[in-house]
N, C-alpha and C positions, 0 to 999 in steps of 0.2 A: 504493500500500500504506500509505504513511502517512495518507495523509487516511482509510482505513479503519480506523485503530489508534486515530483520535482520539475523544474522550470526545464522547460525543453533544451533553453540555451546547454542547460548540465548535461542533457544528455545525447546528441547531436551536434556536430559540427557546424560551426555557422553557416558553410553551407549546403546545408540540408533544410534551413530554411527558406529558400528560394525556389529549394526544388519541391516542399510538401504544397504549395498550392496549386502549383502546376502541376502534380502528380492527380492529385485530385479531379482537375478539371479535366485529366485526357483520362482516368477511369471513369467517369461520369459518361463522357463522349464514347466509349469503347461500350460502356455496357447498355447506350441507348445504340448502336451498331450492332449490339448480339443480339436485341431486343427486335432488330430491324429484320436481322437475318432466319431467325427463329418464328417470325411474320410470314416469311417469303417463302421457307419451310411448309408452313398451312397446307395449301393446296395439294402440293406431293403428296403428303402425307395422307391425306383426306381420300384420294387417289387412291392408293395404296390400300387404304383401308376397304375402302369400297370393292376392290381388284376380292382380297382375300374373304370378304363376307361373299360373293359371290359366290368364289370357288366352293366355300363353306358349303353355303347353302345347295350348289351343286351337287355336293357329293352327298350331304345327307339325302335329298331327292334322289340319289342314284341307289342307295342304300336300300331305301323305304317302297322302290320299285320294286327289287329283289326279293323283299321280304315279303312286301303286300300285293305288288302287279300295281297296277295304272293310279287304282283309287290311293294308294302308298305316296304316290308323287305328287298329288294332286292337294293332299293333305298338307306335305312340305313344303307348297307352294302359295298355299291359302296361310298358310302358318308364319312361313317366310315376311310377306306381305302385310301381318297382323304385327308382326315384332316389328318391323320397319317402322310402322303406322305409329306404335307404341313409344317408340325410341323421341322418333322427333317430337311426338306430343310432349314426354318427358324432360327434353331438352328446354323445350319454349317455354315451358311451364318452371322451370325452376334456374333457367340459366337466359330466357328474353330479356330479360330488362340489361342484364351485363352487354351485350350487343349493342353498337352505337347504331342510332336511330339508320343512318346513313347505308348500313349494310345490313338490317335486318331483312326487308325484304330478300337480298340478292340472296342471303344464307338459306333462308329456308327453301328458295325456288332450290338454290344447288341442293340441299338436302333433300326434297321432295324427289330430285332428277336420279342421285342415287339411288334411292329408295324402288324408287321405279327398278333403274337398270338389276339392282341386284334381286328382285321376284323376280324379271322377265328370266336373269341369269339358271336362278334354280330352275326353272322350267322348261331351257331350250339350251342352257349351258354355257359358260363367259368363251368358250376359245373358239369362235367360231369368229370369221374378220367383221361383219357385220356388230358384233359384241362391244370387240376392241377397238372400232374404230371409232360406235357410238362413244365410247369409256374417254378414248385422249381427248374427242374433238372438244367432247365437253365440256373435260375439263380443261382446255386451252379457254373456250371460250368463257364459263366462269370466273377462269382465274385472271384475265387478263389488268381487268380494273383496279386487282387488287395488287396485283404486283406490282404496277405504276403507281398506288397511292405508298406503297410501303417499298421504296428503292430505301436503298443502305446507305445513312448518311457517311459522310468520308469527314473523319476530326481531323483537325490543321492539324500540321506538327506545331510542336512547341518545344520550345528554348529557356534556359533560362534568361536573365535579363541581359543586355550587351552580350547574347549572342548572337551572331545571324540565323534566321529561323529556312532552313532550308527545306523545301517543298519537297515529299517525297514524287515518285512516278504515279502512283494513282489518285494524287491533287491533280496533278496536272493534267491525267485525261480526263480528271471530272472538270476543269474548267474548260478543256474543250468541249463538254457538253454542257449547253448554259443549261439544261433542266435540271439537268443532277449539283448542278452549281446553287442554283437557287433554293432547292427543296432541300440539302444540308445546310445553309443559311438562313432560310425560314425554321427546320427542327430548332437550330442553334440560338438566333438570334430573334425570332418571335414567338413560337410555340413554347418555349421554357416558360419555366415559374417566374415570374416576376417580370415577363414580358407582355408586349401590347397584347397578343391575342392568346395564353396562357391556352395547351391542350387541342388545341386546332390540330387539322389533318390537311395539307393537302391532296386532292385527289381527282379523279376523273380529267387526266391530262389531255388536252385536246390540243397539240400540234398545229399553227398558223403559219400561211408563207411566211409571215416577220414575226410572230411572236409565239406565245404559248402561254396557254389559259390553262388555268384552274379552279375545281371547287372547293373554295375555304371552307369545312364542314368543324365548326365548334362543339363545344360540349352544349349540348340543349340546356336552354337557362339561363347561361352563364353570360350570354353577352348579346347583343342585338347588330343588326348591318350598321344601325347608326352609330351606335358605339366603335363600330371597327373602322368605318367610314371618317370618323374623329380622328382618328390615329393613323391616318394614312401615309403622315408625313414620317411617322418614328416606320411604321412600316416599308418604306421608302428606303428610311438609314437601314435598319436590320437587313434588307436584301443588297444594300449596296447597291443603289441601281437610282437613275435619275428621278424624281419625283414625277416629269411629267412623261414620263415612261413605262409608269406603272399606273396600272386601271384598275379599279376595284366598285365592283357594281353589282347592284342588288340582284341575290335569286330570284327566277320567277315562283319558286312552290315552296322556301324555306324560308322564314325568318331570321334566322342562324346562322344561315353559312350566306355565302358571298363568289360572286366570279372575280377571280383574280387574271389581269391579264398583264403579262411583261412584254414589253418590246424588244426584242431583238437585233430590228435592224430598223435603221431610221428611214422610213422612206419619203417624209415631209423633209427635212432636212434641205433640199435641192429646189424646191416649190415645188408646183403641182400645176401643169401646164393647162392656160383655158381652151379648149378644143369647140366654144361655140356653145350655145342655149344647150339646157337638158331639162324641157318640161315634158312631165309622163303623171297624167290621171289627178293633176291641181298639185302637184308637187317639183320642186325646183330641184335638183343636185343638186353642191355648189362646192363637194370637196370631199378628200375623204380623208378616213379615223386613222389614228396614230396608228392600227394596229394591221389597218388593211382590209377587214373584214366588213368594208362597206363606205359606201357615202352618205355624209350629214343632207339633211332634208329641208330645205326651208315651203311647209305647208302654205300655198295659196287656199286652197278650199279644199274643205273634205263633208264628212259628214254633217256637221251644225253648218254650215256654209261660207264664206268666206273667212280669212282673218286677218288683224293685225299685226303686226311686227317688228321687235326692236334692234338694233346694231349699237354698242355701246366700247367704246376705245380707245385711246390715248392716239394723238394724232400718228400719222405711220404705221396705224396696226391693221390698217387693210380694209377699214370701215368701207372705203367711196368703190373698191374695188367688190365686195360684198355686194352693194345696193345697185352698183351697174350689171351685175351677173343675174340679179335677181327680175331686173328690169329684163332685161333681153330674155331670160325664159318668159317672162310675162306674155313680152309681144313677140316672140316665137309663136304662139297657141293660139292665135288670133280671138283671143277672147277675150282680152284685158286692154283697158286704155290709159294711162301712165302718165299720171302729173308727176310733175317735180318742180319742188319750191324747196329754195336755196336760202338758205340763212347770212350766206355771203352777199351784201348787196351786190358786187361785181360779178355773182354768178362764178367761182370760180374754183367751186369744189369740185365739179366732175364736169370739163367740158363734155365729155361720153355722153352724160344725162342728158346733158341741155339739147344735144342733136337728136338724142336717141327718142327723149319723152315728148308726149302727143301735145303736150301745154309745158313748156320751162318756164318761169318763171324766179326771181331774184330778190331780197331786199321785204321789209315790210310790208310795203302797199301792195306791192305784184304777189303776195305771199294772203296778203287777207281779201286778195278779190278772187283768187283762187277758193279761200276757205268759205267765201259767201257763194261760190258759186255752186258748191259742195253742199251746202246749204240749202238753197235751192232747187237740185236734183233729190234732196234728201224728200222734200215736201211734194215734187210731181212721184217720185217713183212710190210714196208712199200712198198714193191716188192712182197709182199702177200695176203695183202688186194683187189686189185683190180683183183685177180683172185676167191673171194667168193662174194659169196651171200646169203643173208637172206634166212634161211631153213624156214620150218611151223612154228616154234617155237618161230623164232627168230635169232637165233644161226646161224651163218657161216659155210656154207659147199661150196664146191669146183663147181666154175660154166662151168655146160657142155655144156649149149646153148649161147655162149656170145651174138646170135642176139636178145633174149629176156630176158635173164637173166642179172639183175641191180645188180651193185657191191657192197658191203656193206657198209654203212656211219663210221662206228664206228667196231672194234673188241667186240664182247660181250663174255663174257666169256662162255666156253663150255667145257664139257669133250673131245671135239677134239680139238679144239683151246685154252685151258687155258688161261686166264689170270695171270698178273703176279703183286704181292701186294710187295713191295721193303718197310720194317718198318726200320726204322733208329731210332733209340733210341739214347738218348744225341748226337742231334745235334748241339747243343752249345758249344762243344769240337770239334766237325769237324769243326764247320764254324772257330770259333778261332786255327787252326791248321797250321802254316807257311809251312810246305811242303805241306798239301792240297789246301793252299793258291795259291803256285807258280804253281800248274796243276789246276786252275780257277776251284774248286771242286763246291763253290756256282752258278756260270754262269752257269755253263753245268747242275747241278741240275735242275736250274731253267727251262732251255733248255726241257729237263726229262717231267718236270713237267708243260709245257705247252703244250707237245704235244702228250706225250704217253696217253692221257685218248680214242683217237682214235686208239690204236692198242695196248690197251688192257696191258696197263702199266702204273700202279699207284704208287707213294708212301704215305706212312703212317708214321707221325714223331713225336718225342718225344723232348719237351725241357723243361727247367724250366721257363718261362717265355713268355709271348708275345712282349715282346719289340724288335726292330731291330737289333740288334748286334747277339741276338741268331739267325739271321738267315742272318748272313755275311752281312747286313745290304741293306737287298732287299728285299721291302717293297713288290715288284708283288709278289715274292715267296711266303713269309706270306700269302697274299691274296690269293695265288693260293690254295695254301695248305688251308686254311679255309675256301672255297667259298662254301664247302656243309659240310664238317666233322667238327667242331671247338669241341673239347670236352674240357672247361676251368674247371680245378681242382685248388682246391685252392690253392692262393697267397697271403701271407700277405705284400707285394707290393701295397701299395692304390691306388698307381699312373698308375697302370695298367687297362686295360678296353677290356673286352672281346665283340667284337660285334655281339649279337644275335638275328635275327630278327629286323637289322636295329637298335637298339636302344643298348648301351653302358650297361654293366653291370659289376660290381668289383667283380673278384672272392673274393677280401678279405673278403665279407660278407659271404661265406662259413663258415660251421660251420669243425672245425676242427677233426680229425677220418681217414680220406683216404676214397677217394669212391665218394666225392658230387664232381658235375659239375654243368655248365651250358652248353648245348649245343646246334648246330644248326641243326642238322640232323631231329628232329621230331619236326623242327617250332614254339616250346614253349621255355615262359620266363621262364618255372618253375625248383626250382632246383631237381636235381635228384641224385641217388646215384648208382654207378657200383657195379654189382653182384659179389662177392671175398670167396673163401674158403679156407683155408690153404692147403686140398690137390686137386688144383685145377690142379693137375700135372697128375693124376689120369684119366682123363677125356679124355686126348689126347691120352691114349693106344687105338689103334685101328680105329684111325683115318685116311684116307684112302692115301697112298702115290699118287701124280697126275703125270704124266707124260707129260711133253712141247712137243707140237707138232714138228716135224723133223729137219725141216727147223729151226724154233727157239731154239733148241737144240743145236742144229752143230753149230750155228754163237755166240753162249756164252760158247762153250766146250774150247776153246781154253784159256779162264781166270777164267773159275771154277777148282777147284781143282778135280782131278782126282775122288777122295772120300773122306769121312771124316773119321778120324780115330776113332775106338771105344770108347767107356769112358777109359778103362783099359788104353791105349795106352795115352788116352790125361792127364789124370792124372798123368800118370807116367813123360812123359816130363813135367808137373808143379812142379814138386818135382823136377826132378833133375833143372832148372832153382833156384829152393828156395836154393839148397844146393851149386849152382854155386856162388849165392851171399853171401851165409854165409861162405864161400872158402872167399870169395875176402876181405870181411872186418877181417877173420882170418889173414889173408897174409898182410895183414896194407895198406888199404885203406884209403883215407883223410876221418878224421871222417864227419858224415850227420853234425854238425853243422858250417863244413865251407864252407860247397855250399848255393849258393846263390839262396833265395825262389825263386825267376825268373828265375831261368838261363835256365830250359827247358833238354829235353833231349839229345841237342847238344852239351850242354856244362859242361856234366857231368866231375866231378874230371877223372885226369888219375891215374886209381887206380894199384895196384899191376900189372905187367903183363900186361897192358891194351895198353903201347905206341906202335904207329903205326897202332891200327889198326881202322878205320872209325865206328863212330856207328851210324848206319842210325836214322833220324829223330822220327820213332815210334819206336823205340828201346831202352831200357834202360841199365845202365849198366851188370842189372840182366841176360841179353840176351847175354853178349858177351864170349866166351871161354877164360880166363886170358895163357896167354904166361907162358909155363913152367920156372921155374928157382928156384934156390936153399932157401928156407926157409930162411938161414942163411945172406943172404944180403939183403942189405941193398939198392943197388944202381939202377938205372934205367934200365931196359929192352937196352939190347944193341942187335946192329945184328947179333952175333950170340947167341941170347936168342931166337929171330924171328927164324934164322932160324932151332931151335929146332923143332919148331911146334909146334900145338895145345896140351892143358892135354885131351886125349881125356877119361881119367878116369871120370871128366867131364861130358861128354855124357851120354845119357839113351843107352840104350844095341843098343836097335836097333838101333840109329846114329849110333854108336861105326861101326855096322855091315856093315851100307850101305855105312860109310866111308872107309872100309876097301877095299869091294867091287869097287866102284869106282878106286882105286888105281891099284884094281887088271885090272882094263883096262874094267869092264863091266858100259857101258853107260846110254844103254835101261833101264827105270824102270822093265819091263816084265823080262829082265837076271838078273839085280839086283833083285828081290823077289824069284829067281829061284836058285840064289848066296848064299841070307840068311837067304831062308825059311818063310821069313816075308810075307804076305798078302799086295797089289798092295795099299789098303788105308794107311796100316802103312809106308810103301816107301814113298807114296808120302809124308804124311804129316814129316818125317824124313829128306826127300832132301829141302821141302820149311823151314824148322826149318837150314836146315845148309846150305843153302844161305841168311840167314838173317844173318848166323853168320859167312856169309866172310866163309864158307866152301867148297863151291860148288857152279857150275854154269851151266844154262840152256841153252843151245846150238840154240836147237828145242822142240818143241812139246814130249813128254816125252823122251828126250836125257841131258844124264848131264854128266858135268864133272868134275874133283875136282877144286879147286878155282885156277885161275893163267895158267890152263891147255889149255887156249885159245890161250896165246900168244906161247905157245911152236910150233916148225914148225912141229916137227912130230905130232900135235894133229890136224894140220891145214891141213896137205898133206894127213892124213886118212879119 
């Protein structure tokens, strides 16, 4: 007893201290190996057993013939079959509940299978090839699942401390096999005691071109998918393996266990090349999963009927690339017609969009005559729905029997009835917009966006983030907009949490490139990467223009823009705008660094030329015509500099013309373009360019007048 009380140092060399904890950890690891291999044993064995009950039971049937004739064998065999019966009853009965839920079934179907072969055995005899080839295949095929859940973990070598730890020969072909790399990693570093998933298996290995999946099967009870779901990240460490390379997603039939999927080989890494639209049955492709085994889905319409959709990212994470791929499946399918309103007033997030979609639009004002226009389809289609009904297809046509024909639940999109996809890009500039603000731009959004998914009017929106303020801080709206479409692009924001599939996930663990998400639309946690190629602008030549059915034509003509004007024509009004500014700071302009970073575009400096005249809220100074007056002074704009009038040198040609025009007394845009030869899209977009600039004003429905020409009584008395 004393020499047991004494200090170890007394009795052991100092170093022998180094080496008992280390001794310890590689018996622990050896005897959870002999544990492994004494598993793998099972089946044989089982085998075996099975072989010699046969033969048994053969021979007493051979016996009991000799003794008694026919009835002798028939007995051994009814007898046979009753013990069998007997056995497994026995087993289940006092030894089922020890059996993890996971392999109960399988045991008993193989016990039952035995059971069989060894009565048929007594009665027709094991050595016949028909016997033994039932007996291997069987058991090949039973045992398979179980061999792969119970491979022999391989323990590291270990060292003492400051030695080099030198790898034997069968580490090394287990690292060239990453399964068997992984599954002694997981026994080691997470199924132990005092690890994230304590007593876990895995099992049911399932081989992917890049990866290889697993079923996490735990002890029943002890822990939940959300609980292992939590721990993903220690999960992560314990496999040694990149956090966003490892998948972990709920069973479909167990509460307990979980699919685990590793990647193997990166095949997002390189991008994912865009090969053109891919819409099939109201669903978009737009990329596929880290692991290979499919493409992310962004849902246009399914069962409820159409939806909405959110894109949320840190600039360069592949948002505008996203919402262009999504547009071009749209009008691929010739059943979708595709606004876009841009939060950049310059229109300058996606020029792809601006060409691509049926209405672009830019800027506050261009952004809320869109939304009233939406508005106004919302009120005729809602006086139009319950005059269709479900065709064969599906699809809305016009009902000719109202005493049998039922009215439609929902608008589905059709080449007769269109639906309508409204994408807003940089919504976090609208929601923070003070004049969008005072016309309640986020309420009526929201308004939009709770009820148009029944008549066949969605939006689709772009911001940098998921938090509330980007979306004027109406948390239903976020939700509305994410309840089937969420496609989160990375954020290096920690504090942000994308919700997919019920469960909280951080875009920041995105790997950085443009392109990975997490999304909701195909049900999985796993990350994926959107399909991108530089000339992805290529793809929308020849994609099919749709046309809005009559009725929802007419109730949005009156706040769409008559046409749009060509490229030539829009560039050329951005040029002369560039040269209207470089005019105003020539002419002495308060230099950019005495305006104040906040001031907004209300309260821009009064630059040269500038006093008196209003510059509307999405307007910059860039935008305004500076007041004639002499180089050579110095002093403020007086009234009569104003009443000089506009530099209309200034102007791109055609303003120049259609201001002229107007003056000449012609109204109508049709005599106007008849006046200067211009084309009815270049008019229009020339009159809405010089009513932003205090030049002109809209009377009626294409009727204008020059600016001020209202209050005259002869403008009033014609």
């Amino acid at each position: 007893m004393q020499q047991r009380t004494r200090p170890a140092s007394k009795e052991r060399p100092s170093a022998d201290l180094c080496v008992a904890p280390t001794r310890a950890i590689e018996v622990a690891q050896n005897a959870r190996a002999d544990r492994g291999r004494r598993a793998r044993r099972l089946p044989y064995v089982a085998a075996g057993a099975t072989a010699a009950a046969g033969y048994g039971a053969w021979g007493l049937s051979e016996l009991a013939q000799l003794a008694a004739g026919p009835a002798g064998e028939v007995v051994v065999s009814t007898g046979t079959a009753g013990l069998c019966a007997a056995a497994l009853g026995i087993l289940r009965l006092h030894r089922g509940s020890v059996i993890p839920t996971l392999w109960r079934r399988r045991l008993w179907t193989a016990g039952a299978s035995a059971a069989s072969w060894v009565t048929a055995a007594s009665a027709v005899g094991p050595v016949s090839w028909p016997m033994t080839a039932a007996l291997v295949v069987g058991t090949a095929a039973a045992s398979a699942s179980w061999l792969r859940a119970h491979e022999v973990p391989t323990p590291p070598s270990l060292a003492l401390p400051g030695q080099p730890i030198e790898k034997p020969a069968r580490l090394a072909a287990a690292d060239e096999n990453p399964g068997v790399l992984l599954v002694r990693r997981w026994t080691e570093n997470i199924a132990a005691d005092g690890k994230p998933v304590p007593g876990s298996l895995l099992t049911d290995r399932v081989d992917l071109p890049h990866a290889i999946r697993w079923t996490v099967q735990t002890i029943p009870g002890s822990t939940s998918f959300s609980a292992m779901f939590a721990q993903r990240d220690r999960i992560a460490a314990g496999l040694r393996w990149g956090s966003a390379r490892v998948l972990l997603e709920p069973s479909d039939v167990d509460e307990s266990a979980a699919v685990l999927t590793v990647i193997t080989k990166d095949i997002l890494k390189d991008g994912i090349a865009y090969t053109g639209p891919r819409y099939r049955d109201g669903v978009i492709e737009l990329g596929p999963f880290a692991d290979g085994s499919g493409w992310s889905e962004y849902v246009a319409v399914d069962g409820v009927g159409c939806r909405n959709g959110m894109a949320t990212g840190e600039p360069g994470s592949g948002k505008s690339a996203f919402l262009e791929a999504v547009a071009m499946g749209l009008k691929s399918s010739g059943e979708w017609v595709v606004l876009f309103g841009d939060g950049d007033p310059e229109g300058g997030s996606s020029p792809l969009l601006n060409n691509l979609a049926d209405w672009p639009a830019a800027g506050p004002q261009q952004i809320l005559q869109q939304l009233q226009a939406l508005e106004a389809a919302l009120i005729v289609r809602g006086m139009l729905k319950p005059t269709l009904t479900a065709g064969p297809d599906g699809t809305p046509i016009p009902i000719t029997d109202p005493t049998t024909q039922i009215p439609v639940r929902e608008l589905r999109p059709s080449r007769r009835f269109p639906a309508i996809k409204w994408i807003l890009d940089e919504l976090h500039r609208l929601s923070a917009d003070p004049w969008l603000t005072e016309r309640r731009f986020i309420p009526r959004l929201e308004q939009l966006v709770r009820i148009g998914r029944k008549y066949g009017i969605v939006v689709l929106t772009g911001s940098q983030s998921l938090l509330a303020p980007d979306y004027g801080n109406s948390t239903p709206l976020r939700g509305y907009l994410a309840a089937r479409n969420l496609y989160a692009f990375r954020n290096g924001n920690k504090s942000e949490k994308a919700v997919v599939s019920g469960l909280e996930i951080a875009p920041s663990v995105l790997p950085p490139g443009g392109g990975y998400a997490f999304s909701t639309g195909s049900g999985r946690l796993a990350m994926l990467r959107v399909a991108w190629s530089p000339d992805m602008a290529r793809h929308a030549d020849g994609l099919p223009t749709t046309a809005l059915d009559p009725d929802t034509e007419l109730a949005i003509a009156r706040f769409r823009p008559a046409a749009e004007a060509d490229p030539a024509t829009a560039f050329a009004e951005q040029t002369a705008k560039l040269a209207v500014w470089r005019a105003q700071q020539g002419a002495g302009a308060v230099p950019a660094a005495t305006v104040p970073l906040d001031a907004g575009p209300t309260a821009l400096p009064a630059a040269a030329g500038l006093a008196g005249l209003a510059v509307p809220s999405a307007l910059t100074a860039a935008n305004v015509i500076p007041i004639h007056r002499p180089a050579t002074s110095a002093a403020p704009a007086t009234s009569a500099a104003v009443e000089a009038g506009p530099d209309l040198e200034a102007l791109s040609s055609s303003q120049q013309s259609v201001v002229e025009a107007l003056r000449a007394g012609h109204q109508r845009t049709g005599a106007i373009a008849a006046q200067t030869g211009l084309r009815l899209p270049a008019v229009s977009k020339a009159l809405s360019a010089l009513a932003d600039l205090g030049l002109a004003e809209r009377v009626a429905h294409g009727n204008w007048v020059p600016a001020g020409a209202i209050a005259d009584p002869a403008v009033q008395s014609s």
